[in-house]
NUTORRO-720906 format. One record per residue (C-alpha): residue number from 1; x, y negated, z negated. Coordinates in steps of 0.02 Angstrom, whole numbers, padded with zeros to 5 digits. Layout:
N
<pos=NUM | c1=X | c2=Y | c3=Z>
...
//
This chain:
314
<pos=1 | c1=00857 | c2=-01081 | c3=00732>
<pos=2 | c1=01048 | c2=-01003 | c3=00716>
<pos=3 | c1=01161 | c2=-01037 | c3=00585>
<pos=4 | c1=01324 | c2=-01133 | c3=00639>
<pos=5 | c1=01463 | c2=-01013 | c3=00744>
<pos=6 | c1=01626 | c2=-01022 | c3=00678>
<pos=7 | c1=01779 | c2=-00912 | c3=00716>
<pos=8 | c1=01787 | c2=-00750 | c3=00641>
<pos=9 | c1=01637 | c2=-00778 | c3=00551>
<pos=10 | c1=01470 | c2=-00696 | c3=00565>
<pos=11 | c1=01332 | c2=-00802 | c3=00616>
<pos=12 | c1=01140 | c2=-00781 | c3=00627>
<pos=13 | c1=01011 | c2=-00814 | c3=00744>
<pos=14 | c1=00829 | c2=-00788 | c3=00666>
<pos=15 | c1=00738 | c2=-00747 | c3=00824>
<pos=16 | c1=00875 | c2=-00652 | c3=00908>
<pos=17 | c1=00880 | c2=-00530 | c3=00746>
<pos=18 | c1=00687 | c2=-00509 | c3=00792>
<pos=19 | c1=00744 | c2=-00320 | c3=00837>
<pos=20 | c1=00601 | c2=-00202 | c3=00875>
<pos=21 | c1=00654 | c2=-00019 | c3=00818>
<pos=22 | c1=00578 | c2=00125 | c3=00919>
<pos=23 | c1=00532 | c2=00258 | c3=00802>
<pos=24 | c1=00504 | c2=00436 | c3=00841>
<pos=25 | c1=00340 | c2=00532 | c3=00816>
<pos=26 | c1=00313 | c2=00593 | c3=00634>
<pos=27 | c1=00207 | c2=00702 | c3=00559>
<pos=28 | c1=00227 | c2=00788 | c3=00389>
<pos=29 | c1=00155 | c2=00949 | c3=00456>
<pos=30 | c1=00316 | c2=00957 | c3=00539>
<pos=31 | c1=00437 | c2=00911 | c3=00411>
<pos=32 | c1=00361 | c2=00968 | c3=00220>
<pos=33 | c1=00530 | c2=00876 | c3=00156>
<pos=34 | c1=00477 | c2=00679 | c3=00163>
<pos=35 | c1=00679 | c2=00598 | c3=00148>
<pos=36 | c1=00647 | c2=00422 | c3=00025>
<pos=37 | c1=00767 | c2=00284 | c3=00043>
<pos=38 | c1=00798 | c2=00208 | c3=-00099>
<pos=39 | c1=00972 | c2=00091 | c3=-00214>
<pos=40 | c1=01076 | c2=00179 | c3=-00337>
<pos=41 | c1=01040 | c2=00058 | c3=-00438>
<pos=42 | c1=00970 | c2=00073 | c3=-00618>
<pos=43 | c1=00784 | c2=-00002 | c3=-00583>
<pos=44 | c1=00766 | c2=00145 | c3=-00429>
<pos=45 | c1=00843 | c2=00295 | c3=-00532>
<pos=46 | c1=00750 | c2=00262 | c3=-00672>
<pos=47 | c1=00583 | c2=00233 | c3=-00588>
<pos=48 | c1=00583 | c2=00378 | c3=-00436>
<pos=49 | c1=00686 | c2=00508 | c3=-00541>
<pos=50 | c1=00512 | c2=00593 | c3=-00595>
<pos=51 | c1=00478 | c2=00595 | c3=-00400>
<pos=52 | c1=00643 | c2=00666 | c3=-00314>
<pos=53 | c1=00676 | c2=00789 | c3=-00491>
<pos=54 | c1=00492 | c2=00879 | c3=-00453>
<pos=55 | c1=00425 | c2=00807 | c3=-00631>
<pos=56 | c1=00262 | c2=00749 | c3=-00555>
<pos=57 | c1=00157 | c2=00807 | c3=-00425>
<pos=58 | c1=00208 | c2=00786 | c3=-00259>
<pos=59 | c1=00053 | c2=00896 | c3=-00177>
<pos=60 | c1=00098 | c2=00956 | c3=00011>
<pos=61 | c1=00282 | c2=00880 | c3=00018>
<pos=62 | c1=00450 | c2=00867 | c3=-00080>
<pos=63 | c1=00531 | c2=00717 | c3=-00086>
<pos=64 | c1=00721 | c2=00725 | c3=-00028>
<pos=65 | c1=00815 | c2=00556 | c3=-00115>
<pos=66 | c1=00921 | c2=00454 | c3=-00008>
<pos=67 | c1=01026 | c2=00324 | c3=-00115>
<pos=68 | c1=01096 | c2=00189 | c3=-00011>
<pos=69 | c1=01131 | c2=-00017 | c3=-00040>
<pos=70 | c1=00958 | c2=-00081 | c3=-00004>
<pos=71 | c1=01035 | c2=-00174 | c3=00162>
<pos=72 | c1=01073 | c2=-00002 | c3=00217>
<pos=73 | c1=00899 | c2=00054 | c3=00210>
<pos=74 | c1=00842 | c2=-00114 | c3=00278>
<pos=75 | c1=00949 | c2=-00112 | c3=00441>
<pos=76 | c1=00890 | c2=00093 | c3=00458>
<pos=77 | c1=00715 | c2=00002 | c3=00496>
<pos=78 | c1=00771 | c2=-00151 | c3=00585>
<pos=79 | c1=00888 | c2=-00069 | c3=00681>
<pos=80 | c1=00829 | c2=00089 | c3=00718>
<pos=81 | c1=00945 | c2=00185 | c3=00632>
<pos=82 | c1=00914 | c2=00334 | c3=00588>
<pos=83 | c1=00740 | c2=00270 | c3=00488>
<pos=84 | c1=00677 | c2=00344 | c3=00344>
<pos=85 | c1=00491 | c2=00419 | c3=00291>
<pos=86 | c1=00489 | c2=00332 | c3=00155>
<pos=87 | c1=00592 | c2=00198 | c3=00112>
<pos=88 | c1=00632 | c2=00062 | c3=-00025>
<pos=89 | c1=00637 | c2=-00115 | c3=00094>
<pos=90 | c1=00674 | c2=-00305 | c3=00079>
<pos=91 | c1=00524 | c2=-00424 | c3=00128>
<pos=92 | c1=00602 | c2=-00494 | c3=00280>
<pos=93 | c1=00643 | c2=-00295 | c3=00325>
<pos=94 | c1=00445 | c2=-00266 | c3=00297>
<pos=95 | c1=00401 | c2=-00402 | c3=00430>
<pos=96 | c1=00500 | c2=-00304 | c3=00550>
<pos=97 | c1=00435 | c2=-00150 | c3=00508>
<pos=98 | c1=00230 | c2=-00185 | c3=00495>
<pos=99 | c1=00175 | c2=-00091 | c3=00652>
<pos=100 | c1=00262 | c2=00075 | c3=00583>
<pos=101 | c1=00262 | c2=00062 | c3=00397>
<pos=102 | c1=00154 | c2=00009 | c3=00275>
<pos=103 | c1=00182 | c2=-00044 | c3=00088>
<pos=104 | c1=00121 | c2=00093 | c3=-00046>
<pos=105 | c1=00045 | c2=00022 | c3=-00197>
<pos=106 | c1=00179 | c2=00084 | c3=-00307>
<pos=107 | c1=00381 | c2=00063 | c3=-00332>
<pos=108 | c1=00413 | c2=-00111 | c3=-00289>
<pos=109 | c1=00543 | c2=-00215 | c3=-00378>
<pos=110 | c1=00433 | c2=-00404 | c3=-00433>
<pos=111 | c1=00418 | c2=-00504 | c3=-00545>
<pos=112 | c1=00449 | c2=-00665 | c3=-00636>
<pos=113 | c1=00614 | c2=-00708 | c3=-00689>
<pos=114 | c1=00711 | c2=-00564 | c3=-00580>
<pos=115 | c1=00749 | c2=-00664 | c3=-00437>
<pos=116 | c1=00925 | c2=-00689 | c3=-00333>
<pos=117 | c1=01064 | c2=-00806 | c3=-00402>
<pos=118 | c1=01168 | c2=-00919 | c3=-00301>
<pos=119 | c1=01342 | c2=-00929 | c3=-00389>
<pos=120 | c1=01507 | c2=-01025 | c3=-00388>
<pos=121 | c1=01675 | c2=-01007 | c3=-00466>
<pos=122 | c1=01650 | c2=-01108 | c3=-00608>
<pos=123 | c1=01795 | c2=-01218 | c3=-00602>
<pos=124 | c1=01740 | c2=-01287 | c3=-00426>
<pos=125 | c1=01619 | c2=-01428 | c3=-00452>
<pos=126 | c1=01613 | c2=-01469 | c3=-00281>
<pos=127 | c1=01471 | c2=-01358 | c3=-00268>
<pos=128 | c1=01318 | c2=-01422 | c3=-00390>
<pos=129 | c1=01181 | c2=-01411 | c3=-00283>
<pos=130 | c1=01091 | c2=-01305 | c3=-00141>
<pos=131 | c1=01118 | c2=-01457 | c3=-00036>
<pos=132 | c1=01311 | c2=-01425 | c3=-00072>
<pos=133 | c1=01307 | c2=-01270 | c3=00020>
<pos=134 | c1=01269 | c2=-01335 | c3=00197>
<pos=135 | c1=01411 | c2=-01293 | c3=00298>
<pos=136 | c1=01503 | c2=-01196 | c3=00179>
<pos=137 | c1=01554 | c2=-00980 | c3=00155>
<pos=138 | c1=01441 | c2=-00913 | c3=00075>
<pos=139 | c1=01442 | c2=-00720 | c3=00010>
<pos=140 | c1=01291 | c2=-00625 | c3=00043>
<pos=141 | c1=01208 | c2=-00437 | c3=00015>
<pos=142 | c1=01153 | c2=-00435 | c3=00196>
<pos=143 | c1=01043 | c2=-00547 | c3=00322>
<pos=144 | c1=00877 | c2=-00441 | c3=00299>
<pos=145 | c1=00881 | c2=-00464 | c3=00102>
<pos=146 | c1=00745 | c2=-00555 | c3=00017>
<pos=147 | c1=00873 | c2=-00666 | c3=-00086>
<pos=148 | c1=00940 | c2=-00725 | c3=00089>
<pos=149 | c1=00749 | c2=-00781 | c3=00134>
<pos=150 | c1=00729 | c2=-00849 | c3=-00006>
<pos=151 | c1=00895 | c2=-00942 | c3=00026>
<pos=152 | c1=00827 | c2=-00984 | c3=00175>
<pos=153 | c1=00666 | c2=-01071 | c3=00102>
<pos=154 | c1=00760 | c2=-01163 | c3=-00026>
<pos=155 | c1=00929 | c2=-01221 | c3=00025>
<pos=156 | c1=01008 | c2=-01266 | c3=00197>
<pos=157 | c1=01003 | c2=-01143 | c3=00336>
<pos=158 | c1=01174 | c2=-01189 | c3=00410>
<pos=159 | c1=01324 | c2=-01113 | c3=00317>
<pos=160 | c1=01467 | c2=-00984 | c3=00360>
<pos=161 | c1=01375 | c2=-00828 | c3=00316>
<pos=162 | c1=01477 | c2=-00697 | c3=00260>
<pos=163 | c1=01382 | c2=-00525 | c3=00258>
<pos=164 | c1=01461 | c2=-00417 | c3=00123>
<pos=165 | c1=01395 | c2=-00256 | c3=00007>
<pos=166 | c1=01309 | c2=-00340 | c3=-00151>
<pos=167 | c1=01427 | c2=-00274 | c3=-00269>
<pos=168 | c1=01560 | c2=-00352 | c3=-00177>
<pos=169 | c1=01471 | c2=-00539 | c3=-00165>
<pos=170 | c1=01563 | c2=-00586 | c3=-00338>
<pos=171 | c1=01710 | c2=-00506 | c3=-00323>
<pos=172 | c1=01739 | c2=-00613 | c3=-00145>
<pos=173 | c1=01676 | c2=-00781 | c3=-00218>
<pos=174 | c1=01804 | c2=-00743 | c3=-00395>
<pos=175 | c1=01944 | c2=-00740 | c3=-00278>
<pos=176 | c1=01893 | c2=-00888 | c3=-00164>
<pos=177 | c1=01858 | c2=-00773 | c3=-00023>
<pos=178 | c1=01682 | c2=-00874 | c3=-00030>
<pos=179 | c1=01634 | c2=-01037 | c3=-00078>
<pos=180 | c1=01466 | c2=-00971 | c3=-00176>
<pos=181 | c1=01404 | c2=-00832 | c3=-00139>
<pos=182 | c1=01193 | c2=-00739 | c3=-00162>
<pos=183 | c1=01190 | c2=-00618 | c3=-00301>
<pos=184 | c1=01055 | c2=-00484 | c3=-00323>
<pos=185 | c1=01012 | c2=-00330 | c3=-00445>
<pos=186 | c1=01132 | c2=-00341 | c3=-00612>
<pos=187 | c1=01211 | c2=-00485 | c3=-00549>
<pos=188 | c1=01130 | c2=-00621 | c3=-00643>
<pos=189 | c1=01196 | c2=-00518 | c3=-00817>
<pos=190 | c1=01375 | c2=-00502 | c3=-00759>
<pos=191 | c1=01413 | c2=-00659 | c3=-00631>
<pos=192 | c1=01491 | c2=-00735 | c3=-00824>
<pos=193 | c1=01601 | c2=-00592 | c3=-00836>
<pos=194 | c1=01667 | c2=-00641 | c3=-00646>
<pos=195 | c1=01718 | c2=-00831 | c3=-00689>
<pos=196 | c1=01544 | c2=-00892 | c3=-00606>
<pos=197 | c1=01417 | c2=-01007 | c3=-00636>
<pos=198 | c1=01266 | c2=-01007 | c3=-00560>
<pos=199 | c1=01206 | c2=-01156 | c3=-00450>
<pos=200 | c1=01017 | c2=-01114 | c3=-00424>
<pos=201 | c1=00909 | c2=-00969 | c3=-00486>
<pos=202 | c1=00797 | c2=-00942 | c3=-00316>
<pos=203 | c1=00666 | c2=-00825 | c3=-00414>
<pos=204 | c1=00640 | c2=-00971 | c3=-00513>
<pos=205 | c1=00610 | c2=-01108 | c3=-00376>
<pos=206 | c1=00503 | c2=-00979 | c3=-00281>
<pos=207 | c1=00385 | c2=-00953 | c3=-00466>
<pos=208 | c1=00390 | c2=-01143 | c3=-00500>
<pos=209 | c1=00341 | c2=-01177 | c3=-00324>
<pos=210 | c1=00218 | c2=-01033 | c3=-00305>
<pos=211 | c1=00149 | c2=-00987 | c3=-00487>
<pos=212 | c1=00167 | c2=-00824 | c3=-00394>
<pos=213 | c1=00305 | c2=-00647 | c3=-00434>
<pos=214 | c1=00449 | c2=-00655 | c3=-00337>
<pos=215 | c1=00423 | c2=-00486 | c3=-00209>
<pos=216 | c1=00588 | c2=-00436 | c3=-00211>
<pos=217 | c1=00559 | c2=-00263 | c3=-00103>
<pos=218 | c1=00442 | c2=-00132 | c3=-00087>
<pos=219 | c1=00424 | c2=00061 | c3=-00057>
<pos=220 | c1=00347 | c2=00082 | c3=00098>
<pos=221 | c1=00300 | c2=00252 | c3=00212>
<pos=222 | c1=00272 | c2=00286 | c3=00400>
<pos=223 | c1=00091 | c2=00227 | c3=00463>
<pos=224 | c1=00078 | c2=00409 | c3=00567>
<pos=225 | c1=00087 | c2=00519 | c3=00392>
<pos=226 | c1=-00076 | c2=00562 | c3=00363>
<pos=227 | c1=-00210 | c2=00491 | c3=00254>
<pos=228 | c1=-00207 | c2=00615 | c3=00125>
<pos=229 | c1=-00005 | c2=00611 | c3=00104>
<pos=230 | c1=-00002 | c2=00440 | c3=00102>
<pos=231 | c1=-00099 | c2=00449 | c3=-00023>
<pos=232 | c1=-00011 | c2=00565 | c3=-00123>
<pos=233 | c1=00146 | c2=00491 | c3=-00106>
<pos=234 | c1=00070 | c2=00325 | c3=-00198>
<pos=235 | c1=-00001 | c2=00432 | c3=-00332>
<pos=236 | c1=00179 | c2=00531 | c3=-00359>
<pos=237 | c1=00265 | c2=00388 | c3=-00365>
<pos=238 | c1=00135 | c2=00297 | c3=-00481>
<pos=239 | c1=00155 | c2=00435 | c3=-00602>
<pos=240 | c1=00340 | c2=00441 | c3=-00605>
<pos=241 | c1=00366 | c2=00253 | c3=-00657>
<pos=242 | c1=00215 | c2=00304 | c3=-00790>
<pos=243 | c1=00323 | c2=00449 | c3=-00836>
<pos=244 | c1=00508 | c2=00355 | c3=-00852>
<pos=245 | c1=00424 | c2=00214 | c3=-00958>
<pos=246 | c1=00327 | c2=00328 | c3=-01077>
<pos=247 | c1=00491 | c2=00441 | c3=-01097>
<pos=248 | c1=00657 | c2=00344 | c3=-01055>
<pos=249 | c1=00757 | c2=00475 | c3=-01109>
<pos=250 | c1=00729 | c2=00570 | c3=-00986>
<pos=251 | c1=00800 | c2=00486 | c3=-00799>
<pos=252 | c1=00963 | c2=00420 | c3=-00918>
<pos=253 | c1=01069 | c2=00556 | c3=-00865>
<pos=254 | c1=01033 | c2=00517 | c3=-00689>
<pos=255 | c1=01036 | c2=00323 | c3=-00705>
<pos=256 | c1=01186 | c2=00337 | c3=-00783>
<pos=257 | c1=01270 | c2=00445 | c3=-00649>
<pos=258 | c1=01240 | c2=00328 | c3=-00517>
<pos=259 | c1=01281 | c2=00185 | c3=-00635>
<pos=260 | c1=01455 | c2=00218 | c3=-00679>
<pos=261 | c1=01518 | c2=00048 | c3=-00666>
<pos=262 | c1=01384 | c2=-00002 | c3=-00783>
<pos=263 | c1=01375 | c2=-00014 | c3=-00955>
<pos=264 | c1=01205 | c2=00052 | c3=-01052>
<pos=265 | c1=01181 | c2=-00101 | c3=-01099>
<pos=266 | c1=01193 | c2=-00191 | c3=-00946>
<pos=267 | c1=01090 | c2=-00028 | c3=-00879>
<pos=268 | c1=00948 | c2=-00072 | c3=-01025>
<pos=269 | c1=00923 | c2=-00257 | c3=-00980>
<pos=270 | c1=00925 | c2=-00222 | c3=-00787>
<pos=271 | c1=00758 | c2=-00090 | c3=-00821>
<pos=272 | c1=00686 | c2=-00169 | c3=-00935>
<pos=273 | c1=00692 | c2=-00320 | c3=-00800>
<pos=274 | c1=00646 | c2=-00227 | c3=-00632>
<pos=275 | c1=00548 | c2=-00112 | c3=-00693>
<pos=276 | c1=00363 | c2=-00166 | c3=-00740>
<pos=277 | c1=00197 | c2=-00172 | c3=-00737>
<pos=278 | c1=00206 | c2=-00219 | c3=-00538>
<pos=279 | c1=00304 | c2=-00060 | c3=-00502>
<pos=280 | c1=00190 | c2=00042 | c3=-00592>
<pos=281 | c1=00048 | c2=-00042 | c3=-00485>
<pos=282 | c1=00064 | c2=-00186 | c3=-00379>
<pos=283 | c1=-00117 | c2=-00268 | c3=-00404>
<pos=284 | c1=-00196 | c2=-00385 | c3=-00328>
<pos=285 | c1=-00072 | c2=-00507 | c3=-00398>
<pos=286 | c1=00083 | c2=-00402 | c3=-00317>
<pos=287 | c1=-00019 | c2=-00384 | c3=-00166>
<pos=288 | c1=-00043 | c2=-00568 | c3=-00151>
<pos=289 | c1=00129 | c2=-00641 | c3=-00194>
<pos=290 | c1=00214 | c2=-00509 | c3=-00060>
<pos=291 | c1=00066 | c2=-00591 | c3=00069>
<pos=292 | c1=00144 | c2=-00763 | c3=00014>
<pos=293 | c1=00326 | c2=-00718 | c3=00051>
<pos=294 | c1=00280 | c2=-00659 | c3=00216>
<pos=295 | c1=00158 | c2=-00804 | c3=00265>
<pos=296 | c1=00285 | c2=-00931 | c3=00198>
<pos=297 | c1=00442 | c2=-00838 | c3=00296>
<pos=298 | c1=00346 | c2=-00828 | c3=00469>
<pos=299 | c1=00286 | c2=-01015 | c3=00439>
<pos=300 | c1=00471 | c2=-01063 | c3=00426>
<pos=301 | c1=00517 | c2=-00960 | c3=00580>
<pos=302 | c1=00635 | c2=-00875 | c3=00453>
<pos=303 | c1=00515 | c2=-00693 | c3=00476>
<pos=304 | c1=00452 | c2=-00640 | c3=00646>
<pos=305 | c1=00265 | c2=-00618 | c3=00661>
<pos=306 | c1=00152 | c2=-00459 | c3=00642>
<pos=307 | c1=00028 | c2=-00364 | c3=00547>
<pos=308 | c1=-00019 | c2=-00340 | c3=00382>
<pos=309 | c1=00108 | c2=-00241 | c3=00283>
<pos=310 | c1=-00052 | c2=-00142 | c3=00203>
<pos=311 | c1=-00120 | c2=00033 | c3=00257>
<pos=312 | c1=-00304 | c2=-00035 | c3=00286>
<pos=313 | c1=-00232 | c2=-00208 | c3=00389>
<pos=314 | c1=-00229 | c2=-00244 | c3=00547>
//
C-alpha cells in the first residue's frame, strides 16, 4: 500500500520503508559510556534527568544523554544511522527494530488521554472529518511516529504527506502550508494558541476502540548488552522517574533549559500528562496495549512483521 505521488511532495510506501538496519557488534565491556536517545521535551527531561545527572545508580555504566526530535532517534534505528544503545522509540520504529532491541520495562510515554491530534485552521470547515483528509496535505512529525500509525488505523491512508519537525506541524498548517496537519507532545495544549481546531483526537479513538493506553513510545536497549546491564539500566531508569515524581524540584532547571519556548505552565500540564504510573513501570497493562499496537499495525500491513519487542520473546 503507497500513499498517492504527487509532485514535489513526499510520498510513502509501507513495505518499501520495511528497511532492515545492520547494526554493529556491541558490548558494554567495550564502551562503559551507554549513549541514550531520548526528546527535549518536558515528559523525557523530567523523567531521565535522575539517570543522565548520576542521581541514581547506574552500576557498571554511565549514561551519556542524547536529546533529539523523537523522529530523529526513530530513523537512527530504521535507517541505520548512527543507532543508539539505548534509545527513546515510536511503536512503528520498535517493529523495525525487534531483532536488535528490546523494550525495558521503564520510561515509556502511555497512557489514556495523551494521544496525537489531527488539527485544522479553524476557519476552514472543509475539513470536519478524518474522511475529509483523503487526498489532502497533511503536516506530519515524521512517517515512523506512532501518531502517523495511528493515523493510519483511523483515517484514510492516501493524502499528500508532508514530513516536517513536530514543532513545525502547526506553524505550517497556521499559514496554509498544510491542509491539517498530526500534532504530538504539547501540541494538544497550544494548537488554540495557533488558530486550530482539532478534527479528531486519535488517542481517543484508539482507547474507545481498544479500552487499552495509547503506547505512544518506549525506551528500548540493544539485545547484545548483557543480562545484568540490561537489567540495570531498567532499574536506573525506574528509579529516576520514582525520583523526579517524589521531588519535582529537582529536574526543573533542566526541563526548563530545554523548554525555552515553553511556558511552566504549559511545562506542568505536559508532565503531569506523559509522565505516569506506565513510565514508572509499564505492567502488564503497558505491556499488553504496546502488544496491541503492534498486532493491530502488522494486521493492517501498516508495521512489518517480527519478534516480540520483549527481552524474554522470541
Amino acid at each position: 500500500m503507497a500513499a498517492l505521488a504527487t509532485a514535489g511532495v513526499p510520498t510513502l510506501d509501507w513495505k518499501a520503508a520495511a528497511l532492515r538496519p545492520r547494526w554493529a557488534p556491541f558490548t558494554v565491556a567495550a564502551a562503559r559510556e551507554l549513549h541514550f536517545g531520548f526528546s527535549p521535551c518536558p515528559n523525557d527531561t523530567f523523567a531521565f534527568w535522575g539517570a543522565v545527572h548520576g542521581k541514581v545508580p547506574t552500576p557498571g555504566f554511565r549514561l551519556l544523554p542524547r536529546l533529539e526530535d523523537i523522529e530523529s532517534l526513530n530513523r537512527r534505528v530504521v535507517e541505520g544511522l548512527s543507532p543508539l544503545p539505548v534509545t527513546k522509540l515510536s511503536i512503528p520504529a520498535l517493529a523495525h527494530a525487534c531483532s536488535g532491541y528490546a523494550v525495558l520495562s521503564a520510561g515509556a510515554a502511555l497512557g489514556f488521554g495523551c494521544g496525537p491530534l489531527v488539527v485544522r485552521r479553524a476557519d476552514d470547515l472543509t475539513i470536519g472529518t478524518l474522511a475529509a483528509l483523503r487526498g489532502r496535505r497533511i503536516a506530519i512529525p515524521g512517517f515512523h511516529t506512532t501518531a502517523f500509525l495511528l493515523l493510519g488505523l483511523f483515517g484514510p491512508r492516501q493524502a499528500h504527506w508532508l514530513p516536517m519537525r513536530f514543532d513545525e506541524v502547526m506553524p505550517a498548517v497556521a499559514r496554509g502550508d498544510a491542509d491539517a496537519g498530526l500534532i504530538i507532545h504539547e501540541g494538544r495544549f497550544t494548537c488554540g494558541d495557533h488558530g486550530l481546531a482539532v478534527v479528531a483526537d486519535l488517542g481517543e479513538l484508539w482507547e474507545r476502540d481498544t479500552g487499552s493506553p495509547v503506547p505512544l513510545g518506549v525506551i528500548a536497549a540493544r539485545r547484545d548488552l548483557d543480562r545484568t546491564t540490561f537489567g540495570a539500566l531498567g532499574a536506573a531508569l525506574r528509579a529516576s522517574v520514582e525520583l523526579a515524581r517524589a521531588e519535582p524540584g529537582l529536574p526543573r532547571a533542566y526541563v526548563r533549559r530545554h523548554a525555552s519556548e515553553l511556558d511552566d505552565a504549559v511545562c506542568d500540564r505536559h508532565i503531569a500528562l506523559y509522565v505516569n504510573d506506565f513510565t514508572q513501570d509499564l505492567g502488564a497493562r503497558g505491556r499488553a496495549a504496546v502488544d496491541q499496537l503492534l498486532a493491530r499495525g502488522r494486521a493492517a500491513g501498516l508495521l512489518v512483521p517480527g519478534r516480540s519487542p520483549w527481552p524474554e520473546g522470541a
